[in-house]
N, C-alpha and C positions, 0 to 999 in steps of 0.2 A: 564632562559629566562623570560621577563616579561611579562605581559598581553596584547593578544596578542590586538593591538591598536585599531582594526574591533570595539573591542566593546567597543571604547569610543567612537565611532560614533553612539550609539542608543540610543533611548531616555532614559529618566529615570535614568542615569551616573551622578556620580557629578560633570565630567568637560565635560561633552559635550553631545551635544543631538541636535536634530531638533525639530523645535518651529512652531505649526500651529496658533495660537496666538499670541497676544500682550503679552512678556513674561516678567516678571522681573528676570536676570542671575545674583545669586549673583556674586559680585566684589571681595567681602572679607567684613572685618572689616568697608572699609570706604566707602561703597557703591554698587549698582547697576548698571545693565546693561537694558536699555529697547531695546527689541527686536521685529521684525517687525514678521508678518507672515511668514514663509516657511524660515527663518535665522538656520543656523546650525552653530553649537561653536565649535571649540575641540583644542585641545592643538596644535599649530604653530608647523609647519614643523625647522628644523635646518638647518639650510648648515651648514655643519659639515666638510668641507677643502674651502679655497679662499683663493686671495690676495691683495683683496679692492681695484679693478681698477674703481677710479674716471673714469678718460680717458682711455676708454677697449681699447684692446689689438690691436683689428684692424683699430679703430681710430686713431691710432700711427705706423702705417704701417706694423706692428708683424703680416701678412699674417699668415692664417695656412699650418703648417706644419711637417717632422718630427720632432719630440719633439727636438732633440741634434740642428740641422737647423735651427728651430725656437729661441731656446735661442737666439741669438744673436742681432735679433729685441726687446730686452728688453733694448738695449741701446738706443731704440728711445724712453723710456718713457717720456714724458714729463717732467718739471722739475718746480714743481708744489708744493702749499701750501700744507704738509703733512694733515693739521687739515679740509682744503677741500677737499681734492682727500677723504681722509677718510667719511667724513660725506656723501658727493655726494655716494659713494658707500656704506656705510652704508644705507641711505635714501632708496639708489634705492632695497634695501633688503625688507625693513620695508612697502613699498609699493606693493609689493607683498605676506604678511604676515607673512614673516619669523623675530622670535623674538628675533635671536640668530645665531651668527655666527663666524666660525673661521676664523681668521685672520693672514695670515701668511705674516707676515713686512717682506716688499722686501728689506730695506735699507741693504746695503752691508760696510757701514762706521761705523764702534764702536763708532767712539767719537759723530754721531748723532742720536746712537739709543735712548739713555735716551729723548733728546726733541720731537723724532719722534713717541715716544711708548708714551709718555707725550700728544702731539696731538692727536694721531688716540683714545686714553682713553676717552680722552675730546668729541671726534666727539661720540662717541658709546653713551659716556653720553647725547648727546646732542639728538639726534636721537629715545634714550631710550633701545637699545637694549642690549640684553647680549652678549658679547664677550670672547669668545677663542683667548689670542693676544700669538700668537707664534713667539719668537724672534729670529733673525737668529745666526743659528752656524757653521761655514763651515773653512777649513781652506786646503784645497787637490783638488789639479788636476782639476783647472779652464779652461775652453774650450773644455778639450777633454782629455775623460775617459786614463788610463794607462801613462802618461806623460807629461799631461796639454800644455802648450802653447807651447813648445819645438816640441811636434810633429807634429805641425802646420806647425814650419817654413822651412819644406823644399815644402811645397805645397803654400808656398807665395812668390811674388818677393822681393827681398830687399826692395825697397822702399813701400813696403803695408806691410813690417814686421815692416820696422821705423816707420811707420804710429800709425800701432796699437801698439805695445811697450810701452808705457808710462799707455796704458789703460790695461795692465794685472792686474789682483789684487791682492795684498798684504793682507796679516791677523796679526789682532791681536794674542799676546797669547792665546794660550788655556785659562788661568787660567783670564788672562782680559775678556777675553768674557764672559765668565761664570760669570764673578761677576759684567756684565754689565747687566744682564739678571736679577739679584738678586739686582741688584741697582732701577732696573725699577719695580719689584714687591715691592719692600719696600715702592718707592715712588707713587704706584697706592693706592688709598683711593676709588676705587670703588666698592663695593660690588660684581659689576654682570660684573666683569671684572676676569678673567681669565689669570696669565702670565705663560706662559709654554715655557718649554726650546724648541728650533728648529732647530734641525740640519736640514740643507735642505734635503740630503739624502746620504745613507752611501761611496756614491761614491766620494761625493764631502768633504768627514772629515775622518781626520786619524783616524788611529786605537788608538792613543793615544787621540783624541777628544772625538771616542766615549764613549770609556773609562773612561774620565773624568764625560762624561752627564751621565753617570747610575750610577757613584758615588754619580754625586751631585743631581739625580733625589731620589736616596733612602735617601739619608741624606737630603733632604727640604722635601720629598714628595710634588713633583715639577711632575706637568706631562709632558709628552713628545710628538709634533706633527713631525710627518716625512713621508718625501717621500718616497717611498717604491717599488722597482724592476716595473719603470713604463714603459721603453720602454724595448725595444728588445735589444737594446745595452747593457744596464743597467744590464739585466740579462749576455749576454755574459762575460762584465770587469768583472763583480762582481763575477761568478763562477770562473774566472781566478786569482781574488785576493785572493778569499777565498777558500782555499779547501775543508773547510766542510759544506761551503755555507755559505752564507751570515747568511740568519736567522739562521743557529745555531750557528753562532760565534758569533750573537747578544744576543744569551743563553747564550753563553757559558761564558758573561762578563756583565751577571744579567741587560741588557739593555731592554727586555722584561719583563715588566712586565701588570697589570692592568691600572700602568700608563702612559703606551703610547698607542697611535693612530698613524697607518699608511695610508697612502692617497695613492689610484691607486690599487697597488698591483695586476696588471694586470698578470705579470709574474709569479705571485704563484706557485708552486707545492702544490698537493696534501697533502705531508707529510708538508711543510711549513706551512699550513694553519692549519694542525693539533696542529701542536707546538705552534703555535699564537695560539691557542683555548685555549690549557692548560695553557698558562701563562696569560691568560686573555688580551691577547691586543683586541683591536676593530681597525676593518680595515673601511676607510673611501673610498669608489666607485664613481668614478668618471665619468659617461660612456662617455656624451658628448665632454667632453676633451681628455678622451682616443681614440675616434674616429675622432676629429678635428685633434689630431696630430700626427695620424698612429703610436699607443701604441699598441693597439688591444682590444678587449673585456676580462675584467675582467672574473676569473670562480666561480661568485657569485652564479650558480647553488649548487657548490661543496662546496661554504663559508657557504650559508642558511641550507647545510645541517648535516656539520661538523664544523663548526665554522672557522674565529673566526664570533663574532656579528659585524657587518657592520653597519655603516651610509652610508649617502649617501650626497657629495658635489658638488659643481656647479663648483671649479678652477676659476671661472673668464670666463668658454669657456659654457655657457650652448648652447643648443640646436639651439637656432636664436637670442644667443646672447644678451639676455634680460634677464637673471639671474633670470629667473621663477623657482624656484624650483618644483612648483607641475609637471611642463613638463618634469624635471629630471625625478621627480619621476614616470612619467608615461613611458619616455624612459626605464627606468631599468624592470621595468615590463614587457613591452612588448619583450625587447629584450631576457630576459631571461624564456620567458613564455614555454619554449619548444616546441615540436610537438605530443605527445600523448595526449591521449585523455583527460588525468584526469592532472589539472596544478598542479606540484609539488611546483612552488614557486609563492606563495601567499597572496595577497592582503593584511592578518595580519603581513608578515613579510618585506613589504614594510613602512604600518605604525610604526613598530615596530624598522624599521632602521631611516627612517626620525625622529620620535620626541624621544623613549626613549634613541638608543646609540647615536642619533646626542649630545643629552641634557649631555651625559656620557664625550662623547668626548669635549666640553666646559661647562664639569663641572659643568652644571647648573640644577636647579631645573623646569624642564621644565612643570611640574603638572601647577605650578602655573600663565602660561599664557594661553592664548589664540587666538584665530582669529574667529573674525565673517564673514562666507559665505553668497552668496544669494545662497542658495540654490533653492528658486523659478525660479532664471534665469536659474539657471544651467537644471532642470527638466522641465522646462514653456512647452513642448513637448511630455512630458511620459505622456501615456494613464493608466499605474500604479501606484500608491506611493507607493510600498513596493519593487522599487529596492534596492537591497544592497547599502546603501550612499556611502562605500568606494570605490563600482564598478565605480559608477556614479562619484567621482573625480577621479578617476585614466582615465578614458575613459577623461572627460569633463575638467575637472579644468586648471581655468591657475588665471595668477594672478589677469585678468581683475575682478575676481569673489570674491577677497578680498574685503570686506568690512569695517571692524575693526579690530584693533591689540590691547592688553592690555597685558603686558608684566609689572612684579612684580606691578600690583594692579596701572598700570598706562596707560590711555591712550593714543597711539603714534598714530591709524591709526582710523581716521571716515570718511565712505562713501568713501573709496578711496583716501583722503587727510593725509596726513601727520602733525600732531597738535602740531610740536615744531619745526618746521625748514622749512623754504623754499625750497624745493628742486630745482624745476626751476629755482632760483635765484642766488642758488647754482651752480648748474648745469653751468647754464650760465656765470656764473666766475671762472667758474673751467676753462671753453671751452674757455676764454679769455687767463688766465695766460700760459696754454697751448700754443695757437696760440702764444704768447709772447716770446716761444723756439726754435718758425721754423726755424729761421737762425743758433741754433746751431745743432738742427736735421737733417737740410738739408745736412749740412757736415757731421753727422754721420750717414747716412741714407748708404753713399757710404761704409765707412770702415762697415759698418753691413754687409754691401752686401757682399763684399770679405771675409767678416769672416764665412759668413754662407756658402761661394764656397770652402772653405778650409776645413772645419769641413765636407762636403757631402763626399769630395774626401775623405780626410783621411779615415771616416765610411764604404765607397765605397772600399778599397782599403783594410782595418783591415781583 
C-alpha cells in the first residue's frame, strides 16, 4: 500500500502543504508557482472510470434508471463532433481539478474508432489532461443478458420488432478489433495518453473475446479497463453462465492480472474480492452511478480491508450531475463511514484511492501534478487552524474551491479558468450540433421507449 495520502496534505511534503504566506511552489525545472495566503497544493484527485459525456446523459433524455432499462436511452446520444463532446467533457473535468481521467469510448462502429480515438487524443491534448482511453470490445448478447435480442421479440409487436431490426448490432471480428485497438495505440504520439484494451463487461464478450484480450494484454503489456458484476442482473446471467463464477473463470484464462482495472463491482463476493487482491487488479467505485441506477452499494468496507485497492470514478452520473469528483469523494466516505464508534474506513484511504490507484488505473504518474485550493474559503469560519485539512475537504470541498491545475509542469487551470480552451464556447457549440439531431432523436426517442418496456418485462419475468 502506498503512503497513506493524509500526509501529503501537511505542510513541509514535497508535493503538498498549506501556504500561510506569499509562497514560491516549485514547478520543476522550468519554473514556479506564486501562491496566495491560506492556498493548499496536493496532487489532483483522478476519475478513474467515465465516458466523456460532452452532452450528460439527462440532457438527452437517458432519465435515471435501472441500469439494463436505462441502456437503451443511450441511443438518444446526440450525434455530435467526437473531438467537441470530448474536449467539452474533458474541460468540464480540468475545471474542477481533476488532471487525469479514464475514458471509456462509447463508439460501437470499428471502422470509426481509429478517427474517434484520433479526436478524443487531440481534445485530452488540448485541454492538457492525462488520459486512460479505453477502447471498446464486445461482441455477445446485445440487449438482454442470456439471448440478446431474440428474447425480446416475443414481448414486442411485429411492427416495433421491424422497427428496431435494422438497429441490433453487428461486431467485428474478434481478431479486427483487437488490432484496431493496437492500430490506435501505434498511432497515439501522446505521452500522457494511455490506450487500453475495453471490453465493456464479461456479459456483453464471448468466452472466446475474453480470451483473446488476456492473450493480447500479456503479449503488449496492454492494460485492461472493464465493467465488472455492476447490477443485480449481471450477477444473476453471469453465475448462470459461469459455473465457477465469473471472476475465477476470469483466473482461470490469466485475464486477471495487475493489468486490469474493474469499474462498479458492486456485486462482489467476499472470496471475489480476495482473488482480485492477489492477482493485483484495482477495482474502480462508483457510488453515485450505482445509486442513480438501482445497482446497490458497492462493499468497499470489505475492499479497504481485504483488497483489492480501489479508485474511485464519477461514470458520467456524479452526485447533482456536475462531475465534481471531490463530492464523489466525499459521497464514498460518508456512505461507507459505518456506525461504531471508532471509523474503520478512513480519510487516508480515500486519498489513497482518488490520486495514487486512480493514477495506477490510467497509468500515470500522478506525483508529478497538482491542484491549487483556497483553502482560506474553504476554513474563512473555523475558530481553529489545526483541523485535519483532509477532514476539512472531505466535509467542505467541491470544485467551486479549485483554483489551479498544473498537470506535467504545465498550466491548464488559473483562478478557476481554464488557459488553453474555451470551454463556454465550446460548450455552447457542442449544445448547437446537438440541438441539430432533434429530428432524428425525436423518432428515436419512441423506439427507446419500447425497447426500454421490453427489456423491464423480460427482467420482470427472468
Amino acid at each position: 500500500m502506498t503512503t497513506p495520502s493524509r500526509l501529503l496534505l501537511r505542510p513541509g511534503h514535497e508535493v503538498a502543504g498549506r501556504f500561510d504566506g506569499t509562497t514560491r511552489f516549485p514547478l520543476g525545472v522550468d519554473g514556479s508557482l506564486a501562491l496566495g495566503p491560506g492556498d493548499l497544493v496536493m496532487p489532483p484527485p483522478v476519475n478513474a472510470h467515465d465516458h466523456g459525456y460532452g452532452i450528460r446523459t439527462l440532457d438527452f433524455g437517458a432519465v435515471d434508471d435501472a441500469l439494463e432499462v436505462w441502456i437503451p436511452g443511450m441511443r438518444l446520444r446526440p450525434r455530435t463532433d467526437a473531438y467537441l463532446e470530448a474536449l467539452v467533457a474533458f474541460a468540464r473535468l480540468a475545471r474542477t481539478g481533476v488532471g487525469a481521467t479514464m475514458h471509456c469510448h462509447n463508439s460501437l462502429n470499428i471502422n470509426r474508432l481509429g478517427d474517434e480515438a484520433s479526436a478524443v487524443i487531440r481534445a485530452a491534448g488540448d485541454v492538457g489532461i492525462r488520459l486512460g482511453l479505453s477502447c471498446p470490445l464486445l461482441d455477445f448478447d446485445p440487449w438482454a443478458y442470456g439471448g440478446g435480442p431474440e428474447k425480446l421479440k416475443p414481448l414486442l409487436s411485429d411492427d416495433d420488432w421491424q422497427a428496431l431490426l435494422p438497429s441490433i448490432p453487428s461486431y467485428a471480428p474478434i481478431a479486427e478489433q483487437i488490432a484496431a485497438v493496437e492500430a490506435v495505440a501505434a498511432a497515439n504520439s501522446n505521452p500522457m495518453v494511455d490506450v487500453q484494451y475495453g471490453p465493456i463487461g464479461p456479459q456483453w464478450c464471448s468466452g472466446a473475446m475474453l480470451e483473446a484480450i488476456a492473450e493480447a494484454s500479456a503479449l503488449n503489456n496492454r492494460r485492461i479497463h472493464m465493467h465488472l458484476l455492476e447490477s443485480p442482473r449481471q450477477r444473476q446471467w453471469l453465475d448462470r453462465r459461469f459455473a465457477q463464477g465469473v471472476v475465477r473463470y476470469l483466473d482461470d484464462i490469466g485475464f486477471l492480472s495487475p493489468r486490469l482495472a474493474v469499474a462498479h463491482g458492486v456485486q462482489l463476493q467476499p472470496a471475489e474480492c480476495e482473488l482480485l487482491a492477489e492477482r493485483g487488479v484495482q477495482l474502480v467505485s462508483n457510488p453515485s452511478a450505482n445509486l442513480r441506477l438501482r445497482s446497490g452499494i458497492a462493499p468497499i468496507p470489505l475492499v479497504a480491508e481485504k483488497g483489492p485497492a480501489f479508485a474511485i470514478g464519477l461514470d458520467g452520473s456524479g452526485f447533482d450531475d456536475d462531475q465534481d469528483l471531490w463530492r464523489e469523494m466525499r459521497l464514498i466516505y460518508l456512505l461507507h463511514g459505518g456506525r461504531e464508534l471508532t471509523r474503520q474506513f478512513t480519510a487516508d484511504q480515500i486519498f489513497d484511492a482518488a490520486i495514487h490507484i486512480g493514477a495506477k488505473v490510467v497509468n500515470a504518474p500522478a506525483a508529478q501534478d497538482f491542484v491549487v485550493i483556497d483553502y482560506d474559503a474553504l476554513t474563512a469560519d473555523c475558530m481553529f487552524d489545526d483541523i485535519d485539512e483532509a477532514e476539512v475537504l472531505l466535509t467542505r470541498m467541491t470544485s467551486a474551491y479549485a483554483k489551479g491545475l498544473f498537470v506535467a509542469r504545465r498550466e491548464i487551470m488559473r483562478n478557476g479558468r481554464l488557459t488553453s480552451v474555451d470551454f463556454e464556447g465550446a460548450r455552447r457549440e457542442l449544445r448547437e450540433q446537438a440541438r441539430g439531431d432533434l429530428p432524428r432523436l425525436r423518432r428515436e426517442r419512441q423506439l427507446a421507449g419500447i425497447l426500454s418496456t421490453a427489456i423491464r418485462r423480460y427482467y420482470t419475468q427472468s
